[in-house]
Structures are given as C-alpha cells and as structure tokens.
N, C-alpha and C positions, 0 to 999 in steps of 0.2 A: 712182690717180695724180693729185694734185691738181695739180703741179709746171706749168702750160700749157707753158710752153719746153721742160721735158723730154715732155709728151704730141707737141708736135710734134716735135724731134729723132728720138724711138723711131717716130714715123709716117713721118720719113722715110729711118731707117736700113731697115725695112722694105721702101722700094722701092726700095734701095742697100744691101744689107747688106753690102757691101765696101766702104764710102766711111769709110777709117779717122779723117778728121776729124770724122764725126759719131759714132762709138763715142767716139772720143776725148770731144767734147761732151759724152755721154750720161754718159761716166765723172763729168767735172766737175762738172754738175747733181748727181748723186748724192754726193758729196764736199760740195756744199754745202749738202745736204740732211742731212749727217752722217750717211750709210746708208754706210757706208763697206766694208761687206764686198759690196755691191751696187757698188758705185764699181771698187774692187780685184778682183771679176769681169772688171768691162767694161775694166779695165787690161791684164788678162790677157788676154782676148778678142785687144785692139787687138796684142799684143806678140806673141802666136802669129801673127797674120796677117800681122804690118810688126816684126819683131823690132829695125829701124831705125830705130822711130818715135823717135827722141831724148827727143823732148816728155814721154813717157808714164813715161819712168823715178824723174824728181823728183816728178810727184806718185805716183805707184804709194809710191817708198820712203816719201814722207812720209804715206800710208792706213796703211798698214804700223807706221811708229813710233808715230801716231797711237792705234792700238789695238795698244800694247805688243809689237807682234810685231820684237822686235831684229835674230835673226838674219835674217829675210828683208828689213828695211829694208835691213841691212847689204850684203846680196848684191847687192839691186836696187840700190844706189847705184853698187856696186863692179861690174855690168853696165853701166848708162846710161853711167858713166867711159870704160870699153875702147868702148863704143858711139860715143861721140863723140867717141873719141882715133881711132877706123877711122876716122868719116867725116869729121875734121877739123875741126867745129863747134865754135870755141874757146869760144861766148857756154856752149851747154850745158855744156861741161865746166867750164868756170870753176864755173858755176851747183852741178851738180852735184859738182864739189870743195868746194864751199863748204856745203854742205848737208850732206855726211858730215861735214866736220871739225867741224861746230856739232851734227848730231846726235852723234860720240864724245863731243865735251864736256860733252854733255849724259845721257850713259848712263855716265858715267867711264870710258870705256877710255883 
C-alpha cells in the first residue's frame, strides 16, 4: 500500500472498525486509486453496517457504472433515492436523482 492517507485511514479503522466515516474514506482513497472493486467492497462493508449512510450510495452506483456493471449501478441509485426520500435529505436525493437520469441517458434507456 503505497497510498500514506489510505496507510493511515486502514490504521485507524483498525482501532475503530465501526467508525463508518473512515470505511467511507478508506472507500474513496480506493476509487481514486481506480481499485475500484477494492473501493465497492468497502461501499458494501460501509452499507451492511449504516444501510442509512446516504453519502455511500452516489458513489457505490457510480464504481458500479464505472466498471460497466448497469444493472447494480441502477439498483444502487434506485436504493440511495428511497434512502433519502425515508430520511428526508433533499441535497442527496436531488443528487442522486440527477446521477440516475444522466447515467439512463448515458446507457440509452
């Protein structure tokens, strides 16, 4: 692991392995690293633990379209929606309305 910000993130989820902001981290580093099946692990991780985590769903679907995977981009988008239409987080749902209708336009449905 050459990544320093991701060597320390993973040393400190280690002595918090519940502190869903640094899985979250640990995902991002990885995404920007373009490891992205290593990224979409720690999405999954973070969303079995906080299936609430709003934040995790825009980028989960976009590792997902990223590496051609349509039907699960689609699902995840179509989760994070009803996610933060439950908790009433208009910024994500906007976000994540706007992310599916640019990714359909973009796969032509």
């Amino acid at each position: 692991m050459d990544n320093w910000r991701l060597q320390q993130l993973t040393g400190m989820l280690k002595e918090d392995p519940n502190d869903e902001f640094l899985l979250f981290a640990i995902a991002q580093e990885y995404t920007k690293l373009e490891q992205l099946e290593t990224a979409i692990d720690h999405y999954n991780q973070l969303k079995n633990m906080n299936p609430e985590y709003v934040g995790l769903y825009y980028h989960l679907a976009a590792a997902y379209a990223e590496l051609e995977l349509v039907k699960e981009a689609a699902r995840t988008y179509e989760e994070g929606i009803l996610i933060a239409q439950k908790l009433g987080d208009q910024h994500a749902l906007s976000e994540l309305m706007n992310a599916k209708m640019n990714f359909e336009l973009e796969m032509g449905f």
